[in-house]
C-alpha positions as CSV (number, residue, x, y, z in Angstrom):
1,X,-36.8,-47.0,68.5
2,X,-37.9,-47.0,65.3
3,X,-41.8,-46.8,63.9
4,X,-43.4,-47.6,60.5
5,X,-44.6,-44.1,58.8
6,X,-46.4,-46.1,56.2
7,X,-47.8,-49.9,55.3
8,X,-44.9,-50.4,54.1
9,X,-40.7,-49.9,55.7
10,X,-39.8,-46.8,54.5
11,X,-37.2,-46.1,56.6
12,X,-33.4,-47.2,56.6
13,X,-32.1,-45.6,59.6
14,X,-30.6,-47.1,62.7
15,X,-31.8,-44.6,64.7
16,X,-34.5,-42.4,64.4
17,X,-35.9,-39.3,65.9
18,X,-37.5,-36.2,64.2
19,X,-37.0,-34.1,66.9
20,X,-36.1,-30.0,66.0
21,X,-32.3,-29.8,65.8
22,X,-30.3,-26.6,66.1
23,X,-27.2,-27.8,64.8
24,X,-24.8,-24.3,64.0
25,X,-26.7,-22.8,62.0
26,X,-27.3,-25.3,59.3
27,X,-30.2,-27.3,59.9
28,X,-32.8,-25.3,62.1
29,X,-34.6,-23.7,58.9
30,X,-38.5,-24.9,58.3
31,X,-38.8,-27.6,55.7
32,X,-39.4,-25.5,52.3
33,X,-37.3,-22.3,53.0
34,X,-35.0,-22.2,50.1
35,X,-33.0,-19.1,48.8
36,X,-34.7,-17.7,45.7
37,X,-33.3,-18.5,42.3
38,X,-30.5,-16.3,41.7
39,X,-29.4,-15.5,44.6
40,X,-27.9,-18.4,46.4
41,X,-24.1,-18.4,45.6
42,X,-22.4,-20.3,43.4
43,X,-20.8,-22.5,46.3
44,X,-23.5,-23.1,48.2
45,X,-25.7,-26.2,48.2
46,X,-29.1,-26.6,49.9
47,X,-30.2,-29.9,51.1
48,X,-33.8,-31.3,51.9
49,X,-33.2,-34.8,54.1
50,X,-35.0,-36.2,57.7
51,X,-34.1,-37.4,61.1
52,X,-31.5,-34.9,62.7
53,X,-29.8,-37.8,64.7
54,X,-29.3,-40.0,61.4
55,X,-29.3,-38.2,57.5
56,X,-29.1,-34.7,58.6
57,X,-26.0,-35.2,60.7
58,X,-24.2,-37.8,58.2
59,X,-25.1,-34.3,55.5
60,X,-23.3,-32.6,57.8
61,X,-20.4,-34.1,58.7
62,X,-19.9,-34.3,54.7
63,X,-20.0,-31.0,54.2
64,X,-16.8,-30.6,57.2
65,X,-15.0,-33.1,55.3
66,X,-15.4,-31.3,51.8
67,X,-14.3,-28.4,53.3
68,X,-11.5,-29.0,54.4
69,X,-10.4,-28.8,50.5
70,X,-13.5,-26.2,49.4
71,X,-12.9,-24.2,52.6
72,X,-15.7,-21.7,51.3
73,X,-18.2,-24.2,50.2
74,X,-21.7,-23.9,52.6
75,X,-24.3,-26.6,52.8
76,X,-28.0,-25.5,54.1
77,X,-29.5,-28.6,55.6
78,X,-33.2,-28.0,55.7
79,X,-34.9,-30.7,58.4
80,X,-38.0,-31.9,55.9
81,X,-39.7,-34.9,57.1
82,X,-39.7,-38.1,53.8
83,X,-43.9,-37.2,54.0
84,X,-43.4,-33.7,53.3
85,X,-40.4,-34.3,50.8
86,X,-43.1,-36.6,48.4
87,X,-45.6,-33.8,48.7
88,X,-43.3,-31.0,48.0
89,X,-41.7,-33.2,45.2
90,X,-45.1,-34.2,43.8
91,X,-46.5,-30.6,44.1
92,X,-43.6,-28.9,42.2
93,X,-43.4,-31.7,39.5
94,X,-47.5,-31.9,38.8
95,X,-47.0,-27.7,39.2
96,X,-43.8,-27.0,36.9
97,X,-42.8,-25.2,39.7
98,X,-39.2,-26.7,39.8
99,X,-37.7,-24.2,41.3
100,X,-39.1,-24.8,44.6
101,X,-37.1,-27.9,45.1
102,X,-33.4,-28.0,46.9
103,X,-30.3,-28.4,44.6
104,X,-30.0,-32.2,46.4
105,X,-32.8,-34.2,48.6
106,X,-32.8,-37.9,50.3
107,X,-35.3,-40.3,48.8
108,X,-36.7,-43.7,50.2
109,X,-34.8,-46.2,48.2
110,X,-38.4,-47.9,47.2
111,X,-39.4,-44.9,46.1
112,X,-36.6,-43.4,44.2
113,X,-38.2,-45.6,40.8
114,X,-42.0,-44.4,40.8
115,X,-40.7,-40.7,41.4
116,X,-38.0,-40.7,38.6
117,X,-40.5,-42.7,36.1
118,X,-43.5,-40.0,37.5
119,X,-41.4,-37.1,37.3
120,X,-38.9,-37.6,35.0
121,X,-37.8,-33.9,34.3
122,X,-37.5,-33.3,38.1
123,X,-34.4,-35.3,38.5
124,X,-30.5,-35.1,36.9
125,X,-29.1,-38.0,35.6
126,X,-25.8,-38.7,37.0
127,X,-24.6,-41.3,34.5
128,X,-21.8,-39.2,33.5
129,X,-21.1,-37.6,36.7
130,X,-18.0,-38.9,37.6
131,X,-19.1,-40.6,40.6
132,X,-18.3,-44.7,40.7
133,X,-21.0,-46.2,40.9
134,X,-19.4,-49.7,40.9
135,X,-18.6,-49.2,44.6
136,X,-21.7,-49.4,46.0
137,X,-23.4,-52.6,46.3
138,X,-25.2,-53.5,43.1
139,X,-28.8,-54.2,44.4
140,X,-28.6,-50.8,46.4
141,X,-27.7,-48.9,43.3
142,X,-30.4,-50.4,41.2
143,X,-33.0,-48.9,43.6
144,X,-31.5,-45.7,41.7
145,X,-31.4,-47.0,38.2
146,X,-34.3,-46.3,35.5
147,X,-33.5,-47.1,32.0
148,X,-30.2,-47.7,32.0
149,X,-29.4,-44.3,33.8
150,X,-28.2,-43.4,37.8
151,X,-29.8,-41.0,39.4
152,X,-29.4,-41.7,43.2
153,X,-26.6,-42.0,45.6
154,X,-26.8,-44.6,47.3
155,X,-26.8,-43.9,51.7
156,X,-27.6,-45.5,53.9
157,X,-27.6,-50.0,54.0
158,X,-30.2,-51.7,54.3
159,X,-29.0,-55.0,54.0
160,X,-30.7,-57.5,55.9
161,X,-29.5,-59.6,58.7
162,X,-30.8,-62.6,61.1
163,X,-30.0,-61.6,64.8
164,X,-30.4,-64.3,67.4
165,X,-30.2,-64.6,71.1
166,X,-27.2,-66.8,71.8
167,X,-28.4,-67.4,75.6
168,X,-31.6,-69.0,74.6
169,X,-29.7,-70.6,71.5
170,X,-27.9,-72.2,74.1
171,X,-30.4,-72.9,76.1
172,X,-31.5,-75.1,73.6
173,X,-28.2,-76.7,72.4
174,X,-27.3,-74.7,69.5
175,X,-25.0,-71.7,68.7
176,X,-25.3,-69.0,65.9
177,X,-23.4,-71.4,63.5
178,X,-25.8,-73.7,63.3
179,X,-28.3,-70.9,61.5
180,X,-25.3,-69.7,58.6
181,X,-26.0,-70.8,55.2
182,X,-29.1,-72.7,55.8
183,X,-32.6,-72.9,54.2
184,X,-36.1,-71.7,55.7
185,X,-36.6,-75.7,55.8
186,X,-33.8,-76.1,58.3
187,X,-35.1,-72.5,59.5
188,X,-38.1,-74.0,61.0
189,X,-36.6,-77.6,61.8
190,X,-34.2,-75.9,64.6
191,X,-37.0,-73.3,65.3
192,X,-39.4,-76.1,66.1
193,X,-37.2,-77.9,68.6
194,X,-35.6,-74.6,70.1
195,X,-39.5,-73.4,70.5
196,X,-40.2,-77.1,72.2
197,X,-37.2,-76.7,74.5
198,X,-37.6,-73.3,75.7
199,X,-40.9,-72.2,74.8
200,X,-39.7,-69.2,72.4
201,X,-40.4,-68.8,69.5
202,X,-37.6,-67.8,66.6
203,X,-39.2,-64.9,65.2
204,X,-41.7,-62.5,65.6
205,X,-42.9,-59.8,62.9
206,X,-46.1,-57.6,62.5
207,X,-49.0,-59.0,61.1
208,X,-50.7,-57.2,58.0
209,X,-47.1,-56.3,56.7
210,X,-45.5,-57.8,53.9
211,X,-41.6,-56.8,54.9
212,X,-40.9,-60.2,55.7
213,X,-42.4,-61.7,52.2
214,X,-41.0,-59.0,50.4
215,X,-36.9,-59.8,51.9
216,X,-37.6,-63.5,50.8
217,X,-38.7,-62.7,47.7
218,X,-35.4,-60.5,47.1
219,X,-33.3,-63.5,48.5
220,X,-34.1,-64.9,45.9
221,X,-34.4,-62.6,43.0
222,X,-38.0,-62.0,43.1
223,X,-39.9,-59.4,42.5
224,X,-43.8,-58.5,41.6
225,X,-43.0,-56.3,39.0
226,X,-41.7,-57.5,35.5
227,X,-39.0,-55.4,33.6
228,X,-41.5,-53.3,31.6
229,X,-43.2,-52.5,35.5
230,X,-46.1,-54.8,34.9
231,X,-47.3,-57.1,38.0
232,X,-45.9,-60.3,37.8
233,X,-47.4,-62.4,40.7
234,X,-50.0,-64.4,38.8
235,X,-47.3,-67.9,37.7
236,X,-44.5,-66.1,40.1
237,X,-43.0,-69.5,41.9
238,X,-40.7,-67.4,43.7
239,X,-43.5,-65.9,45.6
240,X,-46.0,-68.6,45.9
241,X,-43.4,-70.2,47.6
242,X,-42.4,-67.3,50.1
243,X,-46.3,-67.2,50.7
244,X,-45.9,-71.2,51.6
245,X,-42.7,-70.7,53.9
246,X,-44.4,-68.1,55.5
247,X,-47.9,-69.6,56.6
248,X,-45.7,-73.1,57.5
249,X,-43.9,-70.5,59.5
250,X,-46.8,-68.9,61.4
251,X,-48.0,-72.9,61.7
252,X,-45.4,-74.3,63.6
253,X,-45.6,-71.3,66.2
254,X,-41.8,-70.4,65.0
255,X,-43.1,-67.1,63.6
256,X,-45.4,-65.5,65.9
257,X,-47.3,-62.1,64.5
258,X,-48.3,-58.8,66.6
259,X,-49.9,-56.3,66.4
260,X,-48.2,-53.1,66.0
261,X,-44.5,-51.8,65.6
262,X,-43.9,-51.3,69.4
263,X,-44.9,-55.1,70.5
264,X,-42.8,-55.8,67.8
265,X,-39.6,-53.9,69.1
266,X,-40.7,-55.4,72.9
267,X,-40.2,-59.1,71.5
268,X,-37.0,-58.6,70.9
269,X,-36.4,-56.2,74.3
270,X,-38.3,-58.3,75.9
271,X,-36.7,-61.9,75.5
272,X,-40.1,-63.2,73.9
273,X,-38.2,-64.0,71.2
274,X,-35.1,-65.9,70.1
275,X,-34.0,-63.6,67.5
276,X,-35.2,-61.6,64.1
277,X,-34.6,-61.1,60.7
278,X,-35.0,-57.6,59.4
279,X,-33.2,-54.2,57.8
280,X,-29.4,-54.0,59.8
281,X,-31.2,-50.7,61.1
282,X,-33.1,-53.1,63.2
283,X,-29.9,-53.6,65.5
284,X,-30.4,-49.8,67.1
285,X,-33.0,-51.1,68.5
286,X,-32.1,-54.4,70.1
287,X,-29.2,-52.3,71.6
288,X,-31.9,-50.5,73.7
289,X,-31.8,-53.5,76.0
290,X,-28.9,-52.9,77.8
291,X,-28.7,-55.8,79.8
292,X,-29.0,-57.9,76.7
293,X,-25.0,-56.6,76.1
294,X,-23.2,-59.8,74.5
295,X,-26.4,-61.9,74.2
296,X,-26.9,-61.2,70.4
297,X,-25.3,-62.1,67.3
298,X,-26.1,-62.0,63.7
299,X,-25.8,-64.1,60.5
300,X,-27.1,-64.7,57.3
301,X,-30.4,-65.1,56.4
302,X,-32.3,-68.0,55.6
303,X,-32.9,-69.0,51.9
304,X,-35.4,-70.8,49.6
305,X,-34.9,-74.3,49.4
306,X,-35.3,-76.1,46.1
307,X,-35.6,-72.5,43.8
308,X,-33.1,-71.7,41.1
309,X,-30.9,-68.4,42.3
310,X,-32.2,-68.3,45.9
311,X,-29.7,-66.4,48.2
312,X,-29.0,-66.3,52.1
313,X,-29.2,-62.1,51.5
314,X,-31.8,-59.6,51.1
315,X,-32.1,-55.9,51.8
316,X,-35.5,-53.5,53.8
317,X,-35.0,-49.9,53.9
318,X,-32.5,-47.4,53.1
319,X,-32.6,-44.4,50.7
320,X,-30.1,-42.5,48.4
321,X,-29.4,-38.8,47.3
322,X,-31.0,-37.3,44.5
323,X,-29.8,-33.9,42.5
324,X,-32.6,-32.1,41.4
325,X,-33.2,-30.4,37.6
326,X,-33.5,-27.0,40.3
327,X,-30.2,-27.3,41.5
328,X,-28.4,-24.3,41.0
329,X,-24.9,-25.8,40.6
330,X,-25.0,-29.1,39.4
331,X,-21.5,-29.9,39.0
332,X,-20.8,-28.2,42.9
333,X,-23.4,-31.2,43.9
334,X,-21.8,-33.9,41.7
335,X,-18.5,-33.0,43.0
336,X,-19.8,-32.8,46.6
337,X,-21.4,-36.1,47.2
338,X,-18.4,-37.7,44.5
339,X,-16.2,-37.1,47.0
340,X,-17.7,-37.4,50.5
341,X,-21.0,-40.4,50.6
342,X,-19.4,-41.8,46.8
343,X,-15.7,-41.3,47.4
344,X,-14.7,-40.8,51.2
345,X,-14.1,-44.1,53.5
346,X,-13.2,-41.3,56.2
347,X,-16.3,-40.0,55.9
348,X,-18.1,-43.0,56.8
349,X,-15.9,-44.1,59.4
350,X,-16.5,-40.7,61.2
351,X,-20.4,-41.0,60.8
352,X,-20.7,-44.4,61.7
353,X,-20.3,-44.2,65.9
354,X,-22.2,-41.5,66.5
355,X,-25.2,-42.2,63.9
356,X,-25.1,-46.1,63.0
357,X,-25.3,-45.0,59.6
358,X,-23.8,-48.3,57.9
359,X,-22.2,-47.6,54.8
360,X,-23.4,-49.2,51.0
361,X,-20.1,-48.1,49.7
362,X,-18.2,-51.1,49.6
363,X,-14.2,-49.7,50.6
364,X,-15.7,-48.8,54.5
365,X,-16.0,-52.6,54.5
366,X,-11.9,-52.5,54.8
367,X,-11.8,-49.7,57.2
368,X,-10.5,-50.2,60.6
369,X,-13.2,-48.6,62.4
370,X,-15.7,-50.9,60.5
371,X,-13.3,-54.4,62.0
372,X,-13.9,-53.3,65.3
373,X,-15.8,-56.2,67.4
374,X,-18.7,-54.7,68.9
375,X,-18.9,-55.8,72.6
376,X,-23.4,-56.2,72.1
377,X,-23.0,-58.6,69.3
378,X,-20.5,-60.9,70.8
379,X,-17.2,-59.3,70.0
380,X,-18.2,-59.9,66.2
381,X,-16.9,-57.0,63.5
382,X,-20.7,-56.9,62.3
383,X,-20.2,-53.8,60.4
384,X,-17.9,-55.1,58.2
385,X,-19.8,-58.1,57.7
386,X,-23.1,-56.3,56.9
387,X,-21.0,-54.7,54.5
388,X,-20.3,-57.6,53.0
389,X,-23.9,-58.7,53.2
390,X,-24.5,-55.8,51.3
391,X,-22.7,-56.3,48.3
392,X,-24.7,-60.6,47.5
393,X,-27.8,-59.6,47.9
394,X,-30.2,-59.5,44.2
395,X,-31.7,-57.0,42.2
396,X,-35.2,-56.3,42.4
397,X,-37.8,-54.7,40.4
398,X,-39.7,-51.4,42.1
399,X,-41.6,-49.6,39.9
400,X,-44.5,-46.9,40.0
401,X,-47.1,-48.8,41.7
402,X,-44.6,-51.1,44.1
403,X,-46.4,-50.1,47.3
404,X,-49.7,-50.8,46.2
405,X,-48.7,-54.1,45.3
406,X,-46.8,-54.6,48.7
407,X,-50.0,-53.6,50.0
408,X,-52.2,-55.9,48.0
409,X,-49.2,-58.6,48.8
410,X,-50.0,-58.2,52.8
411,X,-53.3,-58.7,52.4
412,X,-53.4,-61.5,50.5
413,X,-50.7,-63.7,53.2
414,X,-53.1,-62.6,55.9
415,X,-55.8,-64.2,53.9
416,X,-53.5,-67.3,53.4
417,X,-52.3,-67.7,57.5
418,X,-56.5,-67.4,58.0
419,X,-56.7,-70.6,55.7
420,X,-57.1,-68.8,52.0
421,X,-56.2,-70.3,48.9
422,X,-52.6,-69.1,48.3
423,X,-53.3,-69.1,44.0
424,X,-56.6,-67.0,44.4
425,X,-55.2,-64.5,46.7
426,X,-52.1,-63.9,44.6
427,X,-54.8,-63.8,41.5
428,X,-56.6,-61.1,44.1
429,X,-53.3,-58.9,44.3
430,X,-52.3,-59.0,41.1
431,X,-56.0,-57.8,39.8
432,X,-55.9,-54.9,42.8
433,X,-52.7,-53.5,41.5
434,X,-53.8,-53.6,37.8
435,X,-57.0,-51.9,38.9
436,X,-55.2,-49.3,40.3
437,X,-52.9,-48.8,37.2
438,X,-56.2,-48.6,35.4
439,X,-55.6,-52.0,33.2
């Protein structure tokens, strides 16, 4: 099961445990341990990521496949929790201490802007590194991208899917095709009578979080930052109407809010629900409910109706590799993750049934293992087709202060479902995020 660390998702892993792992040797150091300067050797790499079950085993396995043509090439995977890889990060940059820092770490893919534009001297730029960037989805490398230059690659997807419950679909007279391609309009049309018919609602989601207003916004190439990083809610039609969908939503009883993370996860266990719309990460979790096997399939998302460049695709989570200015052999790193998470469809394919770790490079689409019909979701190939997902949905704009404004964002639709005025609240959020970047 997966749980929120922060206000905001910050994870993009299907499944999730930070549990100790003693995995040969490579991965049972304490976060921070690092050779000193100097004396690492020149073909060694040392790697700061989380989760043993999900990014330290997919580091891993990469390091076996690069092996097998750099038979003397050794990888130290240091288990260091995303909390503690911010407050190393931040301490070493604010410090000057660079050196303390691994030659490659995994950052939160919302977080991967503010650090680079915070720190820039902490990071490499791997414009000119050989890798290709143009096979990864575009939206996921943009998490990446500041001025013009890479400096992530990308993981782990993110991409967003709508899972339903084709047993109380059919309940109700419907099937999974009648939610492809539509609009939130028709969303909450079918929701509506399906709720009326069988007393479930469509969708549940926590309240006080903004993850669902954030992935319509992106649908539709939204965002609450301008290009130059300033807010950009106040006159943003995009999100005044993702506000509007979403309080019509939590009207009509299609939405229904909870608490916490956990009641969350038990709608879907639980059959309170007909379905969800989150990260593709979400699906580790529905696949807890065993008895649910062959109940569940997934589709596109809903999109705007009636605004110019709306989508049926969005993305929540995920994170991408970083090489820091410490590393001690930046063109070992470059090579290393050029030809393993940026150049190795057999690397995916071998991480992918052990981990869930869906691939943003765009050639595992094509693989075999990837067109297999998962039994859970209907016989469907969903990996390829989250895959595919990956590679529509828009651009958004992150920034230094984008979790402050997510933060000001959820506060404000709470203040709208209670009855607020939607123009004043957004007016609210935009002044709390320029007050905190001191305007």
């Amino acid at each position: 099961m997966k749980k929120k660390i922060t206000s905001a998702l910050l994870a993009g892993a299907m499944v999730v445990s930070l549990a100790a792992c003693g995995n040969s040797g490579t991965a049972g150091k304490a976060a921070g341990d690092k050779t000193g300067e100097g004396a690492q050797p020149a073909n060694e790499l040392t790697v700061w990521c989380w989760d043993p079950a999900f990014n330290m085993y997919a580091m891993e396995e990469a390091a076996k496949v690069y092996q097998k043509d750099h038979p003397d090439f050794k990888l130290n995977v240091v288990e260091t929790p995303w909390a503690d890889v911010q407050t190393k990060l931040t301490t070493a940059a604010t410090s000057g201490n660079l050196d303390s820092l691994p030659d490659i770490l995994l950052m939160q893919d919302n977080a991967f802007q503010k650090n680079v534009l915070s720190y820039p001297d902490a990071f490499k730029d791997l414009t000119g590194s050989g890798i290709d960037f143009t096979k990864f989805a575009k939206a996921k490398t943009a998490y990446s991208v500041v001025d013009g230059k890479n400096y992530g690659v990308p993981f782990d997807n993110g991409a967003v899917v709508a899972c339903y419950r084709t047993d109380i679909l059919k309940e109700a007279g419907y099937t999974v095709d009648d939610f492809k391609d539509i609009t939130w309009n028709q969303y909450q049309t079918i929701g509506e009578d399906i709720l009326a018919k069988t007393g479930k609602p469509m969708l549940s989601c926590q309240a006080g979080e903004s993850d669902l207003i954030m992935m319509m916004l992106q649908s539709a190439g939204g965002s609450l930052f301008d290009k130059e990083g300033n807010p950009s809610m106040v006159g943003n039609d995009k999100l005044k109407k993702v506000m509007e969908t979403y309080a019509s939503l939590v009207k009509s009883s299609v939405l229904v809010e909870v608490n916490d993370w956990d009641q969350y996860v038990g709608t879907l266990t639980n059959s309170t629900v007909g379905g969800t719309i989150n990260g593709c990460w979400i699906m580790a979790s529905i696949q807890t409910a065993e008895d649910q096997s062959g109940k569940w399939a997934i589709t596109d998302i809903p999109k705007l109706e009636g605004v110019d460049g709306a989508t049926n695709y969005s993305n929540n989570g995920g994170s991408s590799w970083a090489v820091t200015k410490a590393c001690r052999n930046p063109e070992l790193a470059q090579d290393f993750l050029a030809k393993t998470f940026a150049g190795s469809t057999e690397f995916y394919e071998t991480i992918l049934p052990k981990s869930g770790a869906l691939a943003a490079y765009l050639p595992a689409a094509d693989s075999k293992v990837y067109a297999e019909p998962q039994e859970f979701f209907g016989g469907e190939p969903v990996y390829s087709l989250i895959t595919d997902f990956a590679s529509k949905v828009p651009s958004n704009n992150t920034g230094v202060y984008y979790y402050e404004a997510r933060d000001a964002v959820a506060t404000a639709i709470t203040n709208v479902v209670s009855g607020g005025d939607i123009d004043a609240e957004i007016k609210t959020a935009e002044d709390t995020v320029n007050f905190a970047m001191g305007k």
